[in-house]
LOKOL-516194 format. One record per residue (C-alpha): residue in one letter; chain; residue number from 0; z, x, y negated. Coordinates in pm, whole numbers. Example, Ala and Ser with C-alpha at 12.3 -4.5 7.8 and 13.67 -1.06 7.14 Angstrom:
// LOKOL-516194
PT  aa  ch    i       z       x       y
PT   a   A    0     780    1230     450
PT   s   A    1     714    1367     106
END
This chain:
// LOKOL-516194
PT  aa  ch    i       z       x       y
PT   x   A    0       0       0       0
PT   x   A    1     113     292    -261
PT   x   A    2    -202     470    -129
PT   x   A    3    -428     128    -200
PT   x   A    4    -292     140    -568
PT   x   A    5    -327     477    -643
PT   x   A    6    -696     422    -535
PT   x   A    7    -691      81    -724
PT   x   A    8    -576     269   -1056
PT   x   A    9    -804     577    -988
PT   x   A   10   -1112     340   -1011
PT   x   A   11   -1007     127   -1293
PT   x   A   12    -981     458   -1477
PT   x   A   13   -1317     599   -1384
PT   x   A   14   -1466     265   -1467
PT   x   A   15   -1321     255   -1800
PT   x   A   16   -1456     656   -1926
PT   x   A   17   -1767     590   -1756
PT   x   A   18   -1825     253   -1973
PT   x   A   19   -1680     441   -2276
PT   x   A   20   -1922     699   -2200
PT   x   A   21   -2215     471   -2165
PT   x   A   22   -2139     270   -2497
PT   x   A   23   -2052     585   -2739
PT   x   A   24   -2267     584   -3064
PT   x   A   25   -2571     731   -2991
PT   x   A   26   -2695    1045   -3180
PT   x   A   27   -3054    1135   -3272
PT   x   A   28   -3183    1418   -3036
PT   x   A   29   -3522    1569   -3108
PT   x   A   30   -3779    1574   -2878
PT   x   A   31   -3890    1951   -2826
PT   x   A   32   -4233    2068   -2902
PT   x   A   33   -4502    1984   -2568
PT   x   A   34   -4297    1679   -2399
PT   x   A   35   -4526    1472   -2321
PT   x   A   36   -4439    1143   -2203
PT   x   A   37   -4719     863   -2017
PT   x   A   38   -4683     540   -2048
PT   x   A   39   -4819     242   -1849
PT   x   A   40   -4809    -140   -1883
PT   x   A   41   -5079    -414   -1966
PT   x   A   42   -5214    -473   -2274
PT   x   A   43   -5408    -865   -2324
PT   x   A   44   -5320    -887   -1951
PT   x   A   45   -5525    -562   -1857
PT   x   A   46   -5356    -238   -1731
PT   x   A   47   -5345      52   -1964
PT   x   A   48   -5227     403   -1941
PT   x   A   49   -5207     635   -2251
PT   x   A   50   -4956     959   -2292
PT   x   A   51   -4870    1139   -2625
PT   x   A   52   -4740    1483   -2670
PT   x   A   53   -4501    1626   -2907
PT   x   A   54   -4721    1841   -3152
PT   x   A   55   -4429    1952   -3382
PT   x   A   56   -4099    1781   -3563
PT   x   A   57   -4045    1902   -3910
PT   x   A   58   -3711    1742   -3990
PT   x   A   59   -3726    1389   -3934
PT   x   A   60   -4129    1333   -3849
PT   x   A   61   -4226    1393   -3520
PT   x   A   62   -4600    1461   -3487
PT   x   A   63   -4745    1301   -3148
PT   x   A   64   -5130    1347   -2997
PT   x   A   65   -5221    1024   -2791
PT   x   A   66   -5522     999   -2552
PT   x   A   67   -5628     697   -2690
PT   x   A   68   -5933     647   -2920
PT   x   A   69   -5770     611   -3328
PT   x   A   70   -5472     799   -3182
PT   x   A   71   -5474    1151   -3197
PT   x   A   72   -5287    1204   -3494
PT   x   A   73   -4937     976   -3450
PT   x   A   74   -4608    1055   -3698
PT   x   A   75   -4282     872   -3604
PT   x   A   76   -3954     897   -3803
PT   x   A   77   -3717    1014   -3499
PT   x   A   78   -3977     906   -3220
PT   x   A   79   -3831     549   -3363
PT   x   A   80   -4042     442   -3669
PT   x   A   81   -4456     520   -3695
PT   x   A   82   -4501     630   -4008
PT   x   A   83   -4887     719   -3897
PT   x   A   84   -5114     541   -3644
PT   x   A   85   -5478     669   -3670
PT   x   A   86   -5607     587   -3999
PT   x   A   87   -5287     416   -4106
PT   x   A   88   -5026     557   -4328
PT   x   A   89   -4742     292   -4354
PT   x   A   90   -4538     477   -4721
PT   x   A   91   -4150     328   -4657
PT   x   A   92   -3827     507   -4757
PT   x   A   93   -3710     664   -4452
PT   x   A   94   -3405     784   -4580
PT   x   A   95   -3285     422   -4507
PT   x   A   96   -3394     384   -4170
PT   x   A   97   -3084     741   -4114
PT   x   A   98   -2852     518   -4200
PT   x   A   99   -2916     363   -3871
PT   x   A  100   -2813     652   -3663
PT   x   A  101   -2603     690   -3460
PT   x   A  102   -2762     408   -3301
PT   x   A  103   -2440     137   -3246
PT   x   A  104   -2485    -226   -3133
PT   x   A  105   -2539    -456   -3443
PT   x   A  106   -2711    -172   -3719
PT   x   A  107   -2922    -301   -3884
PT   x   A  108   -3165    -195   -4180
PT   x   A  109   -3448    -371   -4388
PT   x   A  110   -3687    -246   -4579
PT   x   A  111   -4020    -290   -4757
PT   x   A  112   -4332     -88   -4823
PT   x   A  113   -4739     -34   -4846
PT   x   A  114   -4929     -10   -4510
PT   x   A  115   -5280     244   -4650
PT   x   A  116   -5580     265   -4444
PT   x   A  117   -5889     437   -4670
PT   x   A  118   -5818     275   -4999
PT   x   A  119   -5675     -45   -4864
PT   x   A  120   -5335    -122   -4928
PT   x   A  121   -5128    -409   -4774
PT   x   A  122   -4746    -502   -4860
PT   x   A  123   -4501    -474   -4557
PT   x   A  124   -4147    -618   -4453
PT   x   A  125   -3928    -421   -4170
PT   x   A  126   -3641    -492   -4019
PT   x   A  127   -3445    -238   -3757
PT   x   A  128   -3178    -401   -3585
PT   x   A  129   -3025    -215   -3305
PT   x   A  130   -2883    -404   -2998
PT   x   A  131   -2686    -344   -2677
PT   x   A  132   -2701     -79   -2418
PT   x   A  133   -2874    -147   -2078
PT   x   A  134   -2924      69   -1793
PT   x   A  135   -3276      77   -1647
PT   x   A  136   -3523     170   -1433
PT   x   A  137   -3844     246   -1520
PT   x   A  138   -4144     442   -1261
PT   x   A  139   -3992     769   -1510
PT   x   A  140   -3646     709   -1347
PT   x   A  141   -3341     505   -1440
PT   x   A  142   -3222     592   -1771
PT   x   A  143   -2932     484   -1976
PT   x   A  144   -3047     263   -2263
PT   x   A  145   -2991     103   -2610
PT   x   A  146   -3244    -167   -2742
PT   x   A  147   -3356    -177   -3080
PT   x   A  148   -3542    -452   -3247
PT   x   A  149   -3846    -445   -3454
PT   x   A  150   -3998    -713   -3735
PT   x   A  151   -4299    -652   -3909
PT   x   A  152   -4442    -877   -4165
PT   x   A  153   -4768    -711   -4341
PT   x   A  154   -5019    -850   -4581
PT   x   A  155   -5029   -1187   -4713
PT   x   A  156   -5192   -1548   -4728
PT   x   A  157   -5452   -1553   -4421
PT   x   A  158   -5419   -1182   -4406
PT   x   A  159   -5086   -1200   -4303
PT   x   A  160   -4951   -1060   -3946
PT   x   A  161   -4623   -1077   -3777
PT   x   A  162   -4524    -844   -3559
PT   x   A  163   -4222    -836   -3327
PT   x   A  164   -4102    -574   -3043
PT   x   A  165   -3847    -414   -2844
PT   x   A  166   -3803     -92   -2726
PT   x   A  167   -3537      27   -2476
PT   x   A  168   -3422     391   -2629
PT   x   A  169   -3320     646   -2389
PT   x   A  170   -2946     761   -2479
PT   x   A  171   -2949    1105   -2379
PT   x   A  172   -3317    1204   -2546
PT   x   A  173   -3376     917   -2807
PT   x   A  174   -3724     893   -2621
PT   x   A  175   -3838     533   -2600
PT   x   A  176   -3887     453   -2273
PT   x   A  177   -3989      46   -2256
PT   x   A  178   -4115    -172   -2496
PT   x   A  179   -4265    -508   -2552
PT   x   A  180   -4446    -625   -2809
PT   x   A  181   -4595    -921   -2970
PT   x   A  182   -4845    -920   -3241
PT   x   A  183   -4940   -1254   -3391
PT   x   A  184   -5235   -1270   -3643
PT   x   A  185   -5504   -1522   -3714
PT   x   A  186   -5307   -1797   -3540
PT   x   A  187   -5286   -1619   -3183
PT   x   A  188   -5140   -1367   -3031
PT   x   A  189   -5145   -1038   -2841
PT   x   A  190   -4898    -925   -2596
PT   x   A  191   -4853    -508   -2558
PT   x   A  192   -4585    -394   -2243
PT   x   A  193   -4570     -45   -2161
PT   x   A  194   -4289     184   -2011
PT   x   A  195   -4223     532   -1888
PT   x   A  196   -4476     697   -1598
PT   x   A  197   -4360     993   -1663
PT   x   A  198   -4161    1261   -1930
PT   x   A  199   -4245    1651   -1865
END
């Protein structure tokens, strides 16, 4: 009986630092130079594989090649954020988005700014909200996991686009490893899923 309550107590204490462990405030690590992580899902119900691959970080931006046509030439703000998809410079004030980190359930941060392609410009609203932690498993592995929320508004009247997503953020390497995401634009909509092949 002792020896059943020792064991009882034993447990009850590894169970409580392990889920202390797991819902810590999460730091921002940055990727190094070369990881290059593929991703596969379905995108308008079709399969799709693309990978990108940490060019350089210089502070903040991390620069990412994709294998995708319109994609070779990425920036994120902390692998969270793009800052610059193809031909698409979206100009925000990133020094709000730090005041997310370290990532802890219920952050959030809104913001607005000017989405540029050539010399088009189109107003944008973004919210970051960050949610709870969830373990997962993924084709990469199972990784530890905090969710963060995404809301795009950008452009206006019958130019105007909503976009909403979700991406599971690894704990120990801030590398996004699912996400889901639902663009809706000239009154449909387009579904995007992808998650971790692989990280190397």
């Amino acid at each position: 009986m002792r020896r059943t309550s020792r064991l009882l107590a034993s447990l009850a204490l590894w169970l409580a630092l392990d889920l202390r462990a797991a819902t810590a405030d999460v730091p921002y690590t940055p990727p190094p130079v070369g990881l290059t992580i593929v991703l596969q899902g379905s995108f308008k119900g079709s399969p799709i594989e693309i990978s990108q691959t940490v060019t350089a970080v210089e502070g903040d931006i991390v620069f990412v090649r994709g294998n995708s046509p319109g994609h070779e030439d990425e920036r994120y703000y902390r692998f969270l954020v793009s800052t610059k998809s193809g031909d698409i410079h979206y100009r925000m004030d990133t020094a709000k988005l730090a005041a997310l980190w370290p990532l802890a359930p219920g952050k959030t941060v809104s913001l607005w700014g000017v989405a540029e392609n050539g010399g088009n410009q189109l107003p944008f609203d973004f919210t970051v909200t960050v949610g709870d932690y969830e373990s997962i498993t993924v084709p990469a592995g199972a990784f530890d996991t905090i969710r963060v929320s995404y809301t795009l508004a950008v452009g206006y009247g019958s130019n105007l686009a909503r976009v909403e997503s979700l991406s599971w953020i690894d704990v120990a390497s801030s590398l996004p490893v699912r996400n889901e995401t639902t663009v809706f634009a000239m009154g449909g909509s387009i579904d995007l899923s992808m998650e971790a092949k692989s990280i190397e």
